[in-house]
PDB file of N, CA, C and O in Angstrom:
ATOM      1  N   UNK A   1       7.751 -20.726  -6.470  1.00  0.00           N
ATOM      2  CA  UNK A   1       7.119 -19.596  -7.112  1.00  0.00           C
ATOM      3  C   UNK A   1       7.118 -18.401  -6.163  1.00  0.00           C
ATOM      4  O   UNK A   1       6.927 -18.333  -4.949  1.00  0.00           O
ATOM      5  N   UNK A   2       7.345 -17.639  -6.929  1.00  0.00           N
ATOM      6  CA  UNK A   2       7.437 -16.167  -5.870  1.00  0.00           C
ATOM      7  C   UNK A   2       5.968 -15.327  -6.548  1.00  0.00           C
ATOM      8  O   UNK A   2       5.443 -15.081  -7.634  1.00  0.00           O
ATOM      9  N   UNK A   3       5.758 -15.105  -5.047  1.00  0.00           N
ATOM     10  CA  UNK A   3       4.590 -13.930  -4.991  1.00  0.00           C
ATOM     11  C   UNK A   3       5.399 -12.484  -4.596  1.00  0.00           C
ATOM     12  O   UNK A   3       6.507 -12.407  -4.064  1.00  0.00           O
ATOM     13  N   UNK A   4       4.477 -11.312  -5.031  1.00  0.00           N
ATOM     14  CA  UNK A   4       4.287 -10.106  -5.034  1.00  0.00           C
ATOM     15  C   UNK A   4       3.486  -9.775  -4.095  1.00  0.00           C
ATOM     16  O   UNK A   4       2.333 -10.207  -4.111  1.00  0.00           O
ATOM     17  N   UNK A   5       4.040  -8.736  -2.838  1.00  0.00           N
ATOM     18  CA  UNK A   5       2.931  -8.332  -2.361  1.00  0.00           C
ATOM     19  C   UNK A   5       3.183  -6.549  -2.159  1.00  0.00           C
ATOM     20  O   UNK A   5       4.122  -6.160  -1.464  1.00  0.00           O
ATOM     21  N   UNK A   6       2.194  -5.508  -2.876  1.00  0.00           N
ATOM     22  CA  UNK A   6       2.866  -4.252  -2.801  1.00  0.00           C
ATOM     23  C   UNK A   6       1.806  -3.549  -1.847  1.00  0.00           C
ATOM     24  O   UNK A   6       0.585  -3.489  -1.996  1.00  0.00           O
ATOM     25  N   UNK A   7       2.511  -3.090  -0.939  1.00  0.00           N
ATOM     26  CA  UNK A   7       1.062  -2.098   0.145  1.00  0.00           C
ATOM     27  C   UNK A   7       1.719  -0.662  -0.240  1.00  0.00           C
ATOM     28  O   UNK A   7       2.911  -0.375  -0.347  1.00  0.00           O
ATOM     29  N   UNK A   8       0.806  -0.017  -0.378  1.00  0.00           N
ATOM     30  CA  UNK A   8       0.419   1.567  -0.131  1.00  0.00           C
ATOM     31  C   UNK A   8      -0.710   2.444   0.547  1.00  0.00           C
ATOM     32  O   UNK A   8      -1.877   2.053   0.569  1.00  0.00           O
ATOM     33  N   UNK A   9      -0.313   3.640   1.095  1.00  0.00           N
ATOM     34  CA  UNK A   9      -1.597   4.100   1.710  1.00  0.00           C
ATOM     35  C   UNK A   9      -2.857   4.637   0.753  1.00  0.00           C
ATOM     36  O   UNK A   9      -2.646   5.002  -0.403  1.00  0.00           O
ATOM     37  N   UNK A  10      -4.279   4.648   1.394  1.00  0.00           N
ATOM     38  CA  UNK A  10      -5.414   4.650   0.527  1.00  0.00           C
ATOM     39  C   UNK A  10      -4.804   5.949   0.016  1.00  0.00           C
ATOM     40  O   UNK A  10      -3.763   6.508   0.362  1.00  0.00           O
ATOM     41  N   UNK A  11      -6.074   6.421  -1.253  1.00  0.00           N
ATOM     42  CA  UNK A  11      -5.548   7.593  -1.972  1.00  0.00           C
ATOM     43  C   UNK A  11      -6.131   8.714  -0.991  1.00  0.00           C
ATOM     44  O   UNK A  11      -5.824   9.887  -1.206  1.00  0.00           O
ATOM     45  N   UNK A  12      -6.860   8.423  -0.051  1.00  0.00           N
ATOM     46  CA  UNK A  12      -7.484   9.228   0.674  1.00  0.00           C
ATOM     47  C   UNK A  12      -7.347   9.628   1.849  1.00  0.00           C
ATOM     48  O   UNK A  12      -8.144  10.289   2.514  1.00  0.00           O
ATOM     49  N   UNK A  13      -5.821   9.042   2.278  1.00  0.00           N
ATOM     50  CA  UNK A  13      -4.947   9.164   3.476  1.00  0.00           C
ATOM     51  C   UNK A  13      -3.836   9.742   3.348  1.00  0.00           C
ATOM     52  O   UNK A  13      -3.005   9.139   2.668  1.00  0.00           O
ATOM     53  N   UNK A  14      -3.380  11.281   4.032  1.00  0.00           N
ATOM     54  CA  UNK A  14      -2.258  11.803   3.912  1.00  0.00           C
ATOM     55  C   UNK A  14      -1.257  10.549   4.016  1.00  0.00           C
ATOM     56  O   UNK A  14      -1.604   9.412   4.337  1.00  0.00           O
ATOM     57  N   UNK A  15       0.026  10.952   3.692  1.00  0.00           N
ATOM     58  CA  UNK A  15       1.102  10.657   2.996  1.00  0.00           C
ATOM     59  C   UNK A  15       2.125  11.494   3.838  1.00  0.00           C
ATOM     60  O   UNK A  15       1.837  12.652   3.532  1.00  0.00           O
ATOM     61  N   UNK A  16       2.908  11.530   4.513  1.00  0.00           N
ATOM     62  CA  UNK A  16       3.650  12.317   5.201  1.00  0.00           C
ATOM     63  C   UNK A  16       4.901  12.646   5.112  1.00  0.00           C
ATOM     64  O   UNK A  16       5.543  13.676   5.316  1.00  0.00           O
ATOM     65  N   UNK A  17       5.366  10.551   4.435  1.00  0.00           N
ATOM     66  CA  UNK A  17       6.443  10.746   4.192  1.00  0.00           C
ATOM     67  C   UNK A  17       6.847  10.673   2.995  1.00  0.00           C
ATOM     68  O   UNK A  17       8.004  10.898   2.639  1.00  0.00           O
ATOM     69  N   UNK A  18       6.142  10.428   2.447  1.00  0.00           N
ATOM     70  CA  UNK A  18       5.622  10.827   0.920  1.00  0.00           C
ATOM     71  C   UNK A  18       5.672  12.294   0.479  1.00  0.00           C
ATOM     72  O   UNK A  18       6.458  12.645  -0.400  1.00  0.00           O
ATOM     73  N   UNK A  19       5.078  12.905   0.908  1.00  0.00           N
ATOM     74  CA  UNK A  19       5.455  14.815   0.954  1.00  0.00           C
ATOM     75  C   UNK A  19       6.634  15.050   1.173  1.00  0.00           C
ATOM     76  O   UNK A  19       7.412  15.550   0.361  1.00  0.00           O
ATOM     77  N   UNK A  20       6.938  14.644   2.517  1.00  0.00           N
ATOM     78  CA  UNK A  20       8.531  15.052   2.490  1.00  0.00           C
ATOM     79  C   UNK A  20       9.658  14.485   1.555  1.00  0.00           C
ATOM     80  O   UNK A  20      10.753  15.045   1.502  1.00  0.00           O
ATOM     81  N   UNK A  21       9.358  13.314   0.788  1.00  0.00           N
ATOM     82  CA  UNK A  21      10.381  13.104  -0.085  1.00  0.00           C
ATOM     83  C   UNK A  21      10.074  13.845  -1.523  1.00  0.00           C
ATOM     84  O   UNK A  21      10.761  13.560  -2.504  1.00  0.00           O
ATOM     85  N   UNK A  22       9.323  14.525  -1.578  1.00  0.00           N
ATOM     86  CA  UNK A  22       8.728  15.248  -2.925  1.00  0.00           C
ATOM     87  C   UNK A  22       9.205  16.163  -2.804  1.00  0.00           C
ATOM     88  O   UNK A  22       9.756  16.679  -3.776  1.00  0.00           O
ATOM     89  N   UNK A  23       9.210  17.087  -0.934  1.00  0.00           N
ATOM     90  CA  UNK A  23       9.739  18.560  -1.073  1.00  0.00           C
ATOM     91  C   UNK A  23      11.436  18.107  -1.088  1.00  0.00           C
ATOM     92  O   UNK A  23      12.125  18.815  -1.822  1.00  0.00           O
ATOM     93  N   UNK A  24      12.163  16.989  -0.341  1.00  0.00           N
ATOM     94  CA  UNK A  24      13.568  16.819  -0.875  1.00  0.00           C
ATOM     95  C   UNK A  24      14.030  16.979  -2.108  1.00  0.00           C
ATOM     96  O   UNK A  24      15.047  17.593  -2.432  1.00  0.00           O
ATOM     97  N   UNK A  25      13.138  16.320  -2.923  1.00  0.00           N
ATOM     98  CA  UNK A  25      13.670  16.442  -4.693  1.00  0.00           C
ATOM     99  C   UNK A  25      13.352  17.509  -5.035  1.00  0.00           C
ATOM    100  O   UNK A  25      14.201  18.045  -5.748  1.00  0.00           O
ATOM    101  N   UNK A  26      12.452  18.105  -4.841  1.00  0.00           N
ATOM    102  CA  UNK A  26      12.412  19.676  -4.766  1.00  0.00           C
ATOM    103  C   UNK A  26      13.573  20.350  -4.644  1.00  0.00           C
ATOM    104  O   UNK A  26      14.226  20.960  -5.491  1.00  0.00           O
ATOM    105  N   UNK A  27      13.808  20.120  -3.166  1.00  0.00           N
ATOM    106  CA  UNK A  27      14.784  20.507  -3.476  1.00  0.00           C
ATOM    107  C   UNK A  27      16.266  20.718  -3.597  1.00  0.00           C
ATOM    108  O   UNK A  27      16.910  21.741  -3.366  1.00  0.00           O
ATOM    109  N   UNK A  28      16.762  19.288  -4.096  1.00  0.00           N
ATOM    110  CA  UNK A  28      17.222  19.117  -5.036  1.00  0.00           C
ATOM    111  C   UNK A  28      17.298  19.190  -6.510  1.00  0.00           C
ATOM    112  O   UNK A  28      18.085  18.868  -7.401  1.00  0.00           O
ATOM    113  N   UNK A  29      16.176  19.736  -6.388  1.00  0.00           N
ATOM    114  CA  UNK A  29      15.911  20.542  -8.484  1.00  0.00           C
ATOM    115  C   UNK A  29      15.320  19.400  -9.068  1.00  0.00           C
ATOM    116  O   UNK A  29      15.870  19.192 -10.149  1.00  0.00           O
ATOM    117  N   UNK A  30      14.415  18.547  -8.818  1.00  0.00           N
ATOM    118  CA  UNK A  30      13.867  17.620  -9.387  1.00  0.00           C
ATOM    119  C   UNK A  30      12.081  18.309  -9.123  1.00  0.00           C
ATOM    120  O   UNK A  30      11.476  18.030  -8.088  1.00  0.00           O
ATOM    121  N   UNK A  31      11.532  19.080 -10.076  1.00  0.00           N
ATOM    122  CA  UNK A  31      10.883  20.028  -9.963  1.00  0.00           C
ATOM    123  C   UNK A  31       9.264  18.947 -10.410  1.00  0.00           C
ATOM    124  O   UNK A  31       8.136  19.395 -10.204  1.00  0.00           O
ATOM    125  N   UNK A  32       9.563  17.264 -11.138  1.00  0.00           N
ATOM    126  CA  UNK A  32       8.645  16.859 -12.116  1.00  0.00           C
ATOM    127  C   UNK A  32       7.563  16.383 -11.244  1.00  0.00           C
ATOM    128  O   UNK A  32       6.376  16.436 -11.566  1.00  0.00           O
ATOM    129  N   UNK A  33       8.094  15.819  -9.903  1.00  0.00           N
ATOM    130  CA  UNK A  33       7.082  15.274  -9.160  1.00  0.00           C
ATOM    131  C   UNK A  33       5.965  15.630  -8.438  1.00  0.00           C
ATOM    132  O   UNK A  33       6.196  15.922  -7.265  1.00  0.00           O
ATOM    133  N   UNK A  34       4.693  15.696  -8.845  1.00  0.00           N
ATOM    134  CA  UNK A  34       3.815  16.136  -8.576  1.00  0.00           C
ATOM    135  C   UNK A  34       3.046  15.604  -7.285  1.00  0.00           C
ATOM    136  O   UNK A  34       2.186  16.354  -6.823  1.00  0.00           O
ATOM    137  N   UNK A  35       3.282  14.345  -6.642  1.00  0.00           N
ATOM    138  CA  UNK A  35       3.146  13.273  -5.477  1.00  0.00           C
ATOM    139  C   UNK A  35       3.775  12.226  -5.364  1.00  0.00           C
ATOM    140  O   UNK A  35       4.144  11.786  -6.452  1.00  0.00           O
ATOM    141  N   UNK A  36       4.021  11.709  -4.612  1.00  0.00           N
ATOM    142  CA  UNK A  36       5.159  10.909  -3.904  1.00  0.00           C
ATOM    143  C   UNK A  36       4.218   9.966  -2.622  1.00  0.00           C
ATOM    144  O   UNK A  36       3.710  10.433  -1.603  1.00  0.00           O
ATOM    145  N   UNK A  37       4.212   8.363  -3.151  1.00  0.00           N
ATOM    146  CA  UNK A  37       3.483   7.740  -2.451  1.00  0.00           C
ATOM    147  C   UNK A  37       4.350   6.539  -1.715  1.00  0.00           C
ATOM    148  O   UNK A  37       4.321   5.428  -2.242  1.00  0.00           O
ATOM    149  N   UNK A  38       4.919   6.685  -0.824  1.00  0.00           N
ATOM    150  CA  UNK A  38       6.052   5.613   0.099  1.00  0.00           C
ATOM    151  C   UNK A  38       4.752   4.426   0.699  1.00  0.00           C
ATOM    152  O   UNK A  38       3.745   4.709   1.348  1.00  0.00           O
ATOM    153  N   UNK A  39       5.230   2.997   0.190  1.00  0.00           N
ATOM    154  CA  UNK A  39       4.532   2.179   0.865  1.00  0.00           C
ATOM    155  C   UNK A  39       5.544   0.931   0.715  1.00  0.00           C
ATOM    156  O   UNK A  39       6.713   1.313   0.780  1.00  0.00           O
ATOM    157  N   UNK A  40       5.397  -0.527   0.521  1.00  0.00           N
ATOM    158  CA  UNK A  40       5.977  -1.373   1.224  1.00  0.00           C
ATOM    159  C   UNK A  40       6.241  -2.254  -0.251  1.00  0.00           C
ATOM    160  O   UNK A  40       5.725  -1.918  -1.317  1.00  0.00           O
ATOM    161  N   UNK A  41       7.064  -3.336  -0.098  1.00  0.00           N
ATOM    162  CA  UNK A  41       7.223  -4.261  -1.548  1.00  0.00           C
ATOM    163  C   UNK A  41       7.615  -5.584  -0.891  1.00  0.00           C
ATOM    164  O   UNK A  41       8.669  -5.616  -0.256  1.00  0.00           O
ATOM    165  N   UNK A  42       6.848  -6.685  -0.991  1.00  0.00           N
ATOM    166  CA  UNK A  42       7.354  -7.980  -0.441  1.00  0.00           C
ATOM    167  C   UNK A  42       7.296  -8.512  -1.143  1.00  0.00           C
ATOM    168  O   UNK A  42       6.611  -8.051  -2.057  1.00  0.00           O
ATOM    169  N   UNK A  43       8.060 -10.222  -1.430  1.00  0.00           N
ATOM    170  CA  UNK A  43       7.971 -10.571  -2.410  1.00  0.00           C
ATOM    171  C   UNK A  43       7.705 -12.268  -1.330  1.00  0.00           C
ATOM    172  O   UNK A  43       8.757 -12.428  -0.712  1.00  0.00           O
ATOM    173  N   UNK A  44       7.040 -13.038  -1.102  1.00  0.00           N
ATOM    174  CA  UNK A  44       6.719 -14.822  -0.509  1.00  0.00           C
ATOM    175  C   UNK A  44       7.129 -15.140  -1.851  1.00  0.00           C
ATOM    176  O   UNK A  44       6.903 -14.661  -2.962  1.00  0.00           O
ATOM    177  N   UNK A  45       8.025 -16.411  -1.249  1.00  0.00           N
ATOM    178  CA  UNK A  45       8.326 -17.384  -2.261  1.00  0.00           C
ATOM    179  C   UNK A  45       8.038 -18.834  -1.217  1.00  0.00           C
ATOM    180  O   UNK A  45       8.515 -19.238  -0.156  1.00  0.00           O
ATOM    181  N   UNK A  46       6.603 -19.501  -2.540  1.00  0.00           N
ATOM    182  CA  UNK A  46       5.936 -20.167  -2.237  1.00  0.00           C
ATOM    183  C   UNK A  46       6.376 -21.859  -2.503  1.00  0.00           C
ATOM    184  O   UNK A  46       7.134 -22.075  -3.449  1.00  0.00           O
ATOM    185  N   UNK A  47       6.049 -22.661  -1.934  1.00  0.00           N
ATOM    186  CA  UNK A  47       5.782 -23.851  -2.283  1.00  0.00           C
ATOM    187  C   UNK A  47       5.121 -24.211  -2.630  1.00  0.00           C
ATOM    188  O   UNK A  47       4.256 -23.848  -1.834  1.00  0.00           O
ATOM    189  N   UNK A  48       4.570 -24.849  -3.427  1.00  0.00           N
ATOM    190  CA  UNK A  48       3.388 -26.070  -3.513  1.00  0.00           C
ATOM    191  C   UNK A  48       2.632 -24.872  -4.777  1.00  0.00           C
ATOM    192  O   UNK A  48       3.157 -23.973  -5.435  1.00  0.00           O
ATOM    193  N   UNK A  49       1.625 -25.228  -4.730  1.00  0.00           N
ATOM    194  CA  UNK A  49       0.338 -24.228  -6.171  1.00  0.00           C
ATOM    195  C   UNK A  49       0.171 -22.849  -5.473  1.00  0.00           C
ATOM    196  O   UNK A  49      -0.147 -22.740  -4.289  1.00  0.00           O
ATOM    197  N   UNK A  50       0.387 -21.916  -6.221  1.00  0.00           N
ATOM    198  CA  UNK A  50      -0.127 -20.480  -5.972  1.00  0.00           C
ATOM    199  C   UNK A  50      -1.574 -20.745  -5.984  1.00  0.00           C
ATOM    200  O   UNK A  50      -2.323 -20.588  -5.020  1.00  0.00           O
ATOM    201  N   UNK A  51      -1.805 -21.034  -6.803  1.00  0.00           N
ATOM    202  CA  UNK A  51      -3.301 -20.879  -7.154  1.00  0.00           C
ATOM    203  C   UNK A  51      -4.295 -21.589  -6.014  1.00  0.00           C
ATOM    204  O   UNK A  51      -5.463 -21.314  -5.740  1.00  0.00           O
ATOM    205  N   UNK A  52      -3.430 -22.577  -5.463  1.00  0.00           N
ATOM    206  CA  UNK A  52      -4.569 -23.209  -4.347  1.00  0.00           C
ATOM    207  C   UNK A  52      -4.493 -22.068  -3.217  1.00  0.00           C
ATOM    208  O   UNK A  52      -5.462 -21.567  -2.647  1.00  0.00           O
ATOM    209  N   UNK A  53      -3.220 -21.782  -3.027  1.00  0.00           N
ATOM    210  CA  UNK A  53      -2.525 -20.548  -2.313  1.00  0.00           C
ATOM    211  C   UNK A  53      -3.520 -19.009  -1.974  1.00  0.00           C
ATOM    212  O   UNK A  53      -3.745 -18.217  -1.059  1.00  0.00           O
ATOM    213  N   UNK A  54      -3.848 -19.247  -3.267  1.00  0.00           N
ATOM    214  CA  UNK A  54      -4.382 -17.584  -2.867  1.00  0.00           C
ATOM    215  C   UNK A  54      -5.378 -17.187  -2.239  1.00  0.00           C
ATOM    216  O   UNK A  54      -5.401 -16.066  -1.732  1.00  0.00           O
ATOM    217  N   UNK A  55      -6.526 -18.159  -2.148  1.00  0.00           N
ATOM    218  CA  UNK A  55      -7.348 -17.422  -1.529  1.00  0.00           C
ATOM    219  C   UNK A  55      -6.835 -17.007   0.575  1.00  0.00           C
ATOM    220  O   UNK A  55      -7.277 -16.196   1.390  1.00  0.00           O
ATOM    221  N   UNK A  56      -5.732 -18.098   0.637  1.00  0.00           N
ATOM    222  CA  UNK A  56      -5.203 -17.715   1.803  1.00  0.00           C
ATOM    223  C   UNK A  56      -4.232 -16.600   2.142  1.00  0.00           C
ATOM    224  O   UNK A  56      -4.179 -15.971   3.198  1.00  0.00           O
ATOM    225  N   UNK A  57      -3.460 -16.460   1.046  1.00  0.00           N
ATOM    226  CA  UNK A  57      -2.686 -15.261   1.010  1.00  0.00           C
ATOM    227  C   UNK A  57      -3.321 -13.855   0.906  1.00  0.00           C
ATOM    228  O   UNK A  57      -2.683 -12.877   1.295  1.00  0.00           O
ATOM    229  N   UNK A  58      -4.418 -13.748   0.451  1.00  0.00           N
ATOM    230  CA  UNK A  58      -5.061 -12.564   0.161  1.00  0.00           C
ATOM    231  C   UNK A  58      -5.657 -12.293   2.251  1.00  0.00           C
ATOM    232  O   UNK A  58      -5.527 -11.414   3.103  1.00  0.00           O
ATOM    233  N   UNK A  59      -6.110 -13.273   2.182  1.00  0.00           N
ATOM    234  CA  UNK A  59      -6.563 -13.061   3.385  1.00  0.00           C
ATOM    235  C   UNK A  59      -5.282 -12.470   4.539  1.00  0.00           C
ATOM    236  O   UNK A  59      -5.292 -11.467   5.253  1.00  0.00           O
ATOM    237  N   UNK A  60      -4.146 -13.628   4.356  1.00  0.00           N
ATOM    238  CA  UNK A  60      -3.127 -12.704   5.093  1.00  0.00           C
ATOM    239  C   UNK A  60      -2.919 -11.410   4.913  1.00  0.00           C
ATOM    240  O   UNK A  60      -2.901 -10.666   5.894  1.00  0.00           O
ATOM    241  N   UNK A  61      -2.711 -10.885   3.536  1.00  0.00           N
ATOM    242  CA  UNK A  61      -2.347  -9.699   3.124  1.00  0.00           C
ATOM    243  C   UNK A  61      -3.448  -8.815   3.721  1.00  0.00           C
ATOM    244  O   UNK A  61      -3.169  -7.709   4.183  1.00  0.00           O
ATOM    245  N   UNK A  62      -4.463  -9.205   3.714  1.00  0.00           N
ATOM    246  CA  UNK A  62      -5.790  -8.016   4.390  1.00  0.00           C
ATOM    247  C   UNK A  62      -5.490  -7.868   5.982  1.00  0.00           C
ATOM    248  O   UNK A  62      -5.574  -6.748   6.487  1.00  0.00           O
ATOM    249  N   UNK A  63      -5.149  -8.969   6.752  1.00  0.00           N
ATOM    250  CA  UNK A  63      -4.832  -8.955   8.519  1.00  0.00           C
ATOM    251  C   UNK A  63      -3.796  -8.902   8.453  1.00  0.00           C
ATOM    252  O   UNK A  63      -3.704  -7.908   9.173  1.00  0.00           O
ATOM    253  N   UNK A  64      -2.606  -9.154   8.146  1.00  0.00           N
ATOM    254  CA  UNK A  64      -1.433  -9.367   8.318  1.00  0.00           C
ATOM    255  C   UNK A  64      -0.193  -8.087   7.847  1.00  0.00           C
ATOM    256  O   UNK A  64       0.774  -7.557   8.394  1.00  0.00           O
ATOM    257  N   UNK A  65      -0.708  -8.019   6.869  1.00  0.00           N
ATOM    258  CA  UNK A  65       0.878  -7.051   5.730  1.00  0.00           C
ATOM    259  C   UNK A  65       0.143  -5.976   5.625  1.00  0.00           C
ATOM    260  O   UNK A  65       0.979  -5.146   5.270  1.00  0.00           O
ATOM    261  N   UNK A  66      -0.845  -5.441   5.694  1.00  0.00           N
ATOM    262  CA  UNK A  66      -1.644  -4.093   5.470  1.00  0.00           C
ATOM    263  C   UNK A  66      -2.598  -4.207   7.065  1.00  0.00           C
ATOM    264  O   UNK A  66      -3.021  -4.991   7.915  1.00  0.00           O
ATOM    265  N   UNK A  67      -2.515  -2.671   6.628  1.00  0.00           N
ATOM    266  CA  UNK A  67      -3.961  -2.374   7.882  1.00  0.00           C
ATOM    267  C   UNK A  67      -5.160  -1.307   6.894  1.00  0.00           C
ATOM    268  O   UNK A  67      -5.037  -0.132   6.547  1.00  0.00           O
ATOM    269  N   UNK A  68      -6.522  -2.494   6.607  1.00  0.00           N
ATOM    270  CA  UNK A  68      -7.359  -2.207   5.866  1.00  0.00           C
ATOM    271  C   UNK A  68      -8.444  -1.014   5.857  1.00  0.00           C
ATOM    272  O   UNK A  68      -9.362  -0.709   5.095  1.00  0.00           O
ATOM    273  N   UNK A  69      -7.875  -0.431   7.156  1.00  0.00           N
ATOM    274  CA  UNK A  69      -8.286   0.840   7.423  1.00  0.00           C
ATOM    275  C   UNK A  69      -8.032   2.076   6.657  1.00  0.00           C
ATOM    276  O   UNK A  69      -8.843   2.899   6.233  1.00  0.00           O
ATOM    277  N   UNK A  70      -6.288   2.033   6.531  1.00  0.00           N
ATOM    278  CA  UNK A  70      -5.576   3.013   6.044  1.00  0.00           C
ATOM    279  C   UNK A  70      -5.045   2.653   4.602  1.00  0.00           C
ATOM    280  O   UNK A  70      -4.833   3.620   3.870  1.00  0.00           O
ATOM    281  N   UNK A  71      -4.814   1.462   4.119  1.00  0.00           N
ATOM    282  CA  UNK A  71      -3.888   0.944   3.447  1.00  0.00           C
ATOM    283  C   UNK A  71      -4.561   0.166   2.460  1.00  0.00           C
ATOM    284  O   UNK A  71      -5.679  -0.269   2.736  1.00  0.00           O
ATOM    285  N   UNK A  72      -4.053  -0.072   1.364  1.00  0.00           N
ATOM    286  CA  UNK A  72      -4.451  -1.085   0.337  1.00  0.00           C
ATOM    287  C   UNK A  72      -3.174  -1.699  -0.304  1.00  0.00           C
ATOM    288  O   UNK A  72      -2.023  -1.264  -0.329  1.00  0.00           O
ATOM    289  N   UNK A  73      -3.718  -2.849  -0.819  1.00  0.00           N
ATOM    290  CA  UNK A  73      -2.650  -4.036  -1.211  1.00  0.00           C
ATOM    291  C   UNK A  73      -3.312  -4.216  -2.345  1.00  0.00           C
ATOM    292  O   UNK A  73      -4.457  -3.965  -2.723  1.00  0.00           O
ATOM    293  N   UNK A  74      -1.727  -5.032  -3.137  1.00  0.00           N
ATOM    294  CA  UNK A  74      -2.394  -5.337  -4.533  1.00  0.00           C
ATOM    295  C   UNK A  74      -0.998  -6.958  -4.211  1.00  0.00           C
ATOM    296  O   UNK A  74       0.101  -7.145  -3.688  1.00  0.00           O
ATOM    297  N   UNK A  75      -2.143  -7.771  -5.005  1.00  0.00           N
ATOM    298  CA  UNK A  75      -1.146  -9.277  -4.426  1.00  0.00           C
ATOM    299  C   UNK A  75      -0.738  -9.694  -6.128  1.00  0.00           C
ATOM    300  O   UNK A  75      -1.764  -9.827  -6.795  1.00  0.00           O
ATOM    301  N   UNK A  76       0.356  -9.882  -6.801  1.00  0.00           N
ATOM    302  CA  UNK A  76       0.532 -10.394  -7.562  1.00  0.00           C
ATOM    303  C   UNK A  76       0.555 -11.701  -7.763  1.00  0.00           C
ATOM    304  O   UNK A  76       1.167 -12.196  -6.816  1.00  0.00           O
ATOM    305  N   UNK A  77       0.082 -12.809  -8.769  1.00  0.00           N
ATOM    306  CA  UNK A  77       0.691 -14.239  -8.450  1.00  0.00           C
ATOM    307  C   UNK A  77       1.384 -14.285  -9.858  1.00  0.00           C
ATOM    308  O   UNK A  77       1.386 -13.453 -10.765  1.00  0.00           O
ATOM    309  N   UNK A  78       1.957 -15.493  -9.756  1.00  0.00           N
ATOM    310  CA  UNK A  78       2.753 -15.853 -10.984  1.00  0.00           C
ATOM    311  C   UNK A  78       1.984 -15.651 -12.234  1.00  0.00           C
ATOM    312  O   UNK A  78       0.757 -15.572 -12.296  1.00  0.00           O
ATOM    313  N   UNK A  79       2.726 -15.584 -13.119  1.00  0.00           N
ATOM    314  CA  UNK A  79       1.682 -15.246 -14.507  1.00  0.00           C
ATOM    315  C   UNK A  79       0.585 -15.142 -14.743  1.00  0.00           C
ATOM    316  O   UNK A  79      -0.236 -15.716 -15.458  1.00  0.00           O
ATOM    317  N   UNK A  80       0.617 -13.948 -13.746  1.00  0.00           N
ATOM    318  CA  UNK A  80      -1.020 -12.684 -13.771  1.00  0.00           C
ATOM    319  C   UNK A  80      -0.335 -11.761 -14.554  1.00  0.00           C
ATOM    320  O   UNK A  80       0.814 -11.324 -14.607  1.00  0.00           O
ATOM    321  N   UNK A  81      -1.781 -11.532 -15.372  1.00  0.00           N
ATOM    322  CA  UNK A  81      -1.703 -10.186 -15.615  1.00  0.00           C
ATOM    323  C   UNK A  81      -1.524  -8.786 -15.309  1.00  0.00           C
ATOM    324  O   UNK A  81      -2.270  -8.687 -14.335  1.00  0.00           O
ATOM    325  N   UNK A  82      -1.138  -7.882 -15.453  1.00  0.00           N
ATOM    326  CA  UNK A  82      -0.668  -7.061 -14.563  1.00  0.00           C
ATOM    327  C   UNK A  82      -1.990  -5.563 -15.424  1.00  0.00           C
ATOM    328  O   UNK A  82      -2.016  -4.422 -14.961  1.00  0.00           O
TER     329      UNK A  82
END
């Protein structure tokens, strides 16, 4: 089973490189984008039960794949709802 793991920075933390790819399409004439948020996409492919799985994976994802200072994660598991 494959997990989802997507990090981005809080909404309340500049974005740097995020801006700069907004003013590129800029200008390049792509005029629609109003913000531009660059963060990370992993995908664990698991063995054994997700579900016994997660409460450990979440925990990785908080120390490990994000820094909970700046950053937030959203952990997908198999046939979650989205």
């Amino acid at each position: 089973m494959k997990v989802k793991v997507i990090v981005t920075p809080k909404e309340t933390v500049l974005d740097p490189q995020g801006a700069a790819v907004r003013e590129a399409m800029q200008h390049l004439g792509f005029s629609g984008a109003r913000e531009v948020r660059i963060g990370r996409y992993l995908e664990i492919d698991l063995e054994g039960d997700p579900v016994e799985q997660e409460p450990k994976l979440r925990e990785l994802c908080h120390d490990l794949l994000s820094n909970p200072v700046i950053e937030d994660y959203r952990l997908e598991m198999p046939n979650e709802k989205k």
